[in-house]
N, C-alpha and C positions, 0 to 999 in steps of 0.2 A: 445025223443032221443033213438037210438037203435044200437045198436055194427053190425050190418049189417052182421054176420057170421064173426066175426071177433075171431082167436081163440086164447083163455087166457089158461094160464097155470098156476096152481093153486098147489101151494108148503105147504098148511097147514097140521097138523096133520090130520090122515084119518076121525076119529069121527065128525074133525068140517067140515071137505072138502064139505062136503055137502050142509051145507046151503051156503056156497059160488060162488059153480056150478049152483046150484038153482036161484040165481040172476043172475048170467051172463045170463044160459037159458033164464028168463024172459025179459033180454033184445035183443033177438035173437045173443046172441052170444055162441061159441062153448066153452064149457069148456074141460080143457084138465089135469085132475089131477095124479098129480105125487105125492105122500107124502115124504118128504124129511124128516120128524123126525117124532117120535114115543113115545107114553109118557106112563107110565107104575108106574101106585099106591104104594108107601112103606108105610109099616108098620112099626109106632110109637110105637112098643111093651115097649119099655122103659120109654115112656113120660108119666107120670099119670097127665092126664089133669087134673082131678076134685080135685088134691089135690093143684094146682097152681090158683092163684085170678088173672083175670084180668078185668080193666076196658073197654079194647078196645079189640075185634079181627080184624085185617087188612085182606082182603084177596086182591089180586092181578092178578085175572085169577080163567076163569072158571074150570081150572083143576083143580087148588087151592079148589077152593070148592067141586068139585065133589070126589076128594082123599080126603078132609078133613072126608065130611060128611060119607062116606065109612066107617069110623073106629070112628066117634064122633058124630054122629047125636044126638047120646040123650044124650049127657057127659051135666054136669049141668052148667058148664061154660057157654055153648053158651045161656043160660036162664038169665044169669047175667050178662055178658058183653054186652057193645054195638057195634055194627058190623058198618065196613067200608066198602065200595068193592070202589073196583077204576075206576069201570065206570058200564054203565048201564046192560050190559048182566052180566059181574059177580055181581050185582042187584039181575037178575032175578034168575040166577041161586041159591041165595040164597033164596029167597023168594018161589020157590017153595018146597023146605025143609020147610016151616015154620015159620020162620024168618023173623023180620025184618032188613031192612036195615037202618042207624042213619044217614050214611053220605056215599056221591058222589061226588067227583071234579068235577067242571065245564069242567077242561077238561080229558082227561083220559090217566094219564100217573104217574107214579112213583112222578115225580117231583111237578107234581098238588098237586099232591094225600096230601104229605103230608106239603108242603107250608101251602095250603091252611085251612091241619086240624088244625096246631100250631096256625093260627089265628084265627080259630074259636072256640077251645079247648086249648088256652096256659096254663093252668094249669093241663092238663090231665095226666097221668102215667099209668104206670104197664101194656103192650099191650101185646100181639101177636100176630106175625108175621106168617103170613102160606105162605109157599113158594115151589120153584118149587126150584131143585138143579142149574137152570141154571138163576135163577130170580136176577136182578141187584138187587145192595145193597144200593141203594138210603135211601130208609128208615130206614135202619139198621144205616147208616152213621150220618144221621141226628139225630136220636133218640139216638143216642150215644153223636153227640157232641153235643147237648140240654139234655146228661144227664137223659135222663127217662128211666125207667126200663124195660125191654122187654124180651122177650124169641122168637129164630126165629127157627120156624117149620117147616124142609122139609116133602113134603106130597108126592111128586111127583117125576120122573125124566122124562127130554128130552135126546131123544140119537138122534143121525144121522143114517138115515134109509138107511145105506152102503148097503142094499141088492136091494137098487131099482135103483142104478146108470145103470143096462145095459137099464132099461123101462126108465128111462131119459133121454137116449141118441139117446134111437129109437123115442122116442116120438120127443124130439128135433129135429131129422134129417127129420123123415117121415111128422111131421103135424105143424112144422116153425110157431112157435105162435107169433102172434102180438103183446102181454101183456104177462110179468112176473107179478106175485102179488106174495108177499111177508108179512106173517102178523107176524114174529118176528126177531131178528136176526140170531135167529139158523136154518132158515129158510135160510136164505141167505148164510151164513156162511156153509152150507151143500153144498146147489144148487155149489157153487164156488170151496170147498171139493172137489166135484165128478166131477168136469170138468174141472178141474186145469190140471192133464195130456193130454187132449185131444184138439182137434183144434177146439172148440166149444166155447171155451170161449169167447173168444176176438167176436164174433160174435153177442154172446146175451148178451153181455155190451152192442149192440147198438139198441136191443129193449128196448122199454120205461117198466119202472119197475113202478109199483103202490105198495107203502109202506103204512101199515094199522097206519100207526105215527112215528114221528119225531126218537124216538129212531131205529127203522126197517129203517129208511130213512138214520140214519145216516151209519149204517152197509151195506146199496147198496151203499152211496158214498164211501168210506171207500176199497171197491171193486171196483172203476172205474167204473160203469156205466154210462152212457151217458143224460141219459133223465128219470129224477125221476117226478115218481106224486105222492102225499100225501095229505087226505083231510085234512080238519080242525078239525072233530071229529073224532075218532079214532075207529072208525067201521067199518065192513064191506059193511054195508051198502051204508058207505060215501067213501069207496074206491072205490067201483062199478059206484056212483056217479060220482067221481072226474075222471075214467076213462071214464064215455060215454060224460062230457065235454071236456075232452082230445080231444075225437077222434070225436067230433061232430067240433071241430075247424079247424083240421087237412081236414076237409071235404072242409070248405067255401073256 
C-alpha cells in the first residue's frame, strides 16, 4: 500500500516530527510539518528524590523520561523502584538509560495503564508519578481513590506554538493536505486555537484526521471534525498504518 503523493500534515512537537515524516516518506507520501506545541524541561530543584522510597516509578511519555533522566539519571531511587512506562517507545526510551522496564499495558493509554497494573500488583504502594504539566490525571485519580501513596512529578511543560500560526496557515492554503495527524490533544487543541478566527476551519474539519488513540480521538470529535481514523495500538506506526488502509479503500 502506498499514499500515492498524498500530503499529511503533521502537528507533533518538532523533536518527535521526524520519525513521523520519515514514515509517511517511506510510503510515498508528502509530509508537511507544522509544530503546533513545544515542550521545554523544568527543574525539580526542590524535589530531593533519594530522600523519598518508592516502590513504583510511572512514567507516561517519552518526554517524561527524557526531562526525567536530565536531572536524575543516577538518583538512587531509580535503582530501587520498579518502572512502568505506558507503552512501548516510552519502554525504549527508558531502557536506553539503563534501565529496566517491570511493566507495559497491553494497550497504551492512561486508563490501560493503570487498570491493568491494580490487577496485576493490588497490593502495591508508595509510586511516582512523572508527568508532563498538561498529562491527564487518570492515575492520580485512581491512586487516590484506591488510597495508595504517591507523589506526582512535573518534569516537563507543553505550550502552544502561537508563533507558527502565519506557517500554518500558508501551508494550509498553498499545499491543501489530504491527512491531519494529530498525536495528542494539545495538538488539536492548538491546530483549532490558531484557526478559530479564520475561514480555514470549517474546511479542514472535513479532511480526514488520523488520531495516534482514543484520548486524541476524543479531543478531534470534541472539535467537529468529520472523518476520524485511529489505530488500535497507539503508535505511530499504527497511525501511518490505519491511514494507508484508509486511503487504499477510498481508492477500490
Amino acid at each position: 500500500m502506498k499514499l500515492h503523493g498524498k500530503k499529511v500534515l503533521i502537528t507533533r512537537e518538532k523533536s518527535q516530527a521526524e520519525a513521523l515524516a520519515s514514515l509517511i516518506e517511506r510510503y510515498e507520501g508528502v509530509p508537511l510539518v507544522v509544530p503546533l506545541i513545544k515542550t521545554e524541561c523544568k527543574k525539580n530543584e526542590s524535589f530531593a528524590i533519594d530522600e523519598r522510597s518508592y516502590e513504583w516509578i510511572f512514567f507516561t511519555s517519552v518526554n517524561g523520561v527524557r526531562c526525567f533522566m536530565k536531572q536524575h539519571r543516577d538518583a538512587d531511587v531509580l535503582k530501587r523502584a520498579k518502572i512502568a512506562a505506558v507503552g512501548d517507545k516510552t519502554a525504549k526510551a527508558i531502557e536506553t538509560y539503563g534501565y529496566r522496564v517491570h511493566f507495559i499495558p497491553t494497550v497504551f493509554n492512561a486508563e490501560s495503564m493503570v487498570e491493568q497494573f491494580l490487577e496485576r500488583y493490588p497490593n502495591s504502594d508508595h509510586f511516582l508519578i512523572v508527568r508532563g504539566n498538561l498529562s491527564r490525571d487518570v492515575l492520580l485519580k485512581v491512586f487516590a481513590e484506591k488510597k495508595r501513596t504517591f507523589d506526582a512529578l512535573v518534569v516537563y511543560e507543553t505550550k502552544p506554538n502561537v508563533a507558527i500560526k502565519e506557517q500554518l496557515i500558508e501551508t494550509l492554503k498553498q499545499k491543501k493536505p489530504d491527512y491531519l495527524t494529530f498525536t495528542s490533544p494539545s495538538t488539536v487543541d492548538t491546530f483549532v486555537r490558531l484557526l478559530e478566527d479564520t475561514d480555514l476551519l470549517d474546511d479542514m474539519r472535513e479532511v480526514p484526521a488520523v488520531s495516534i488513540g482514543t484520548t486524541t480521538e476524543e479531543a478531534v470529535r470534541s472539535h467537529h471534525f468529520s472523518t476520524l481514523i485511529t489505530p488500535k495500538t497507539f503508535t505511530i506506526e499504527q497511525m501511518v498504518d490505519a491511514l494507508l488502509k484508509f486511503e487504499n479503500e477510498r481508492l477500490r
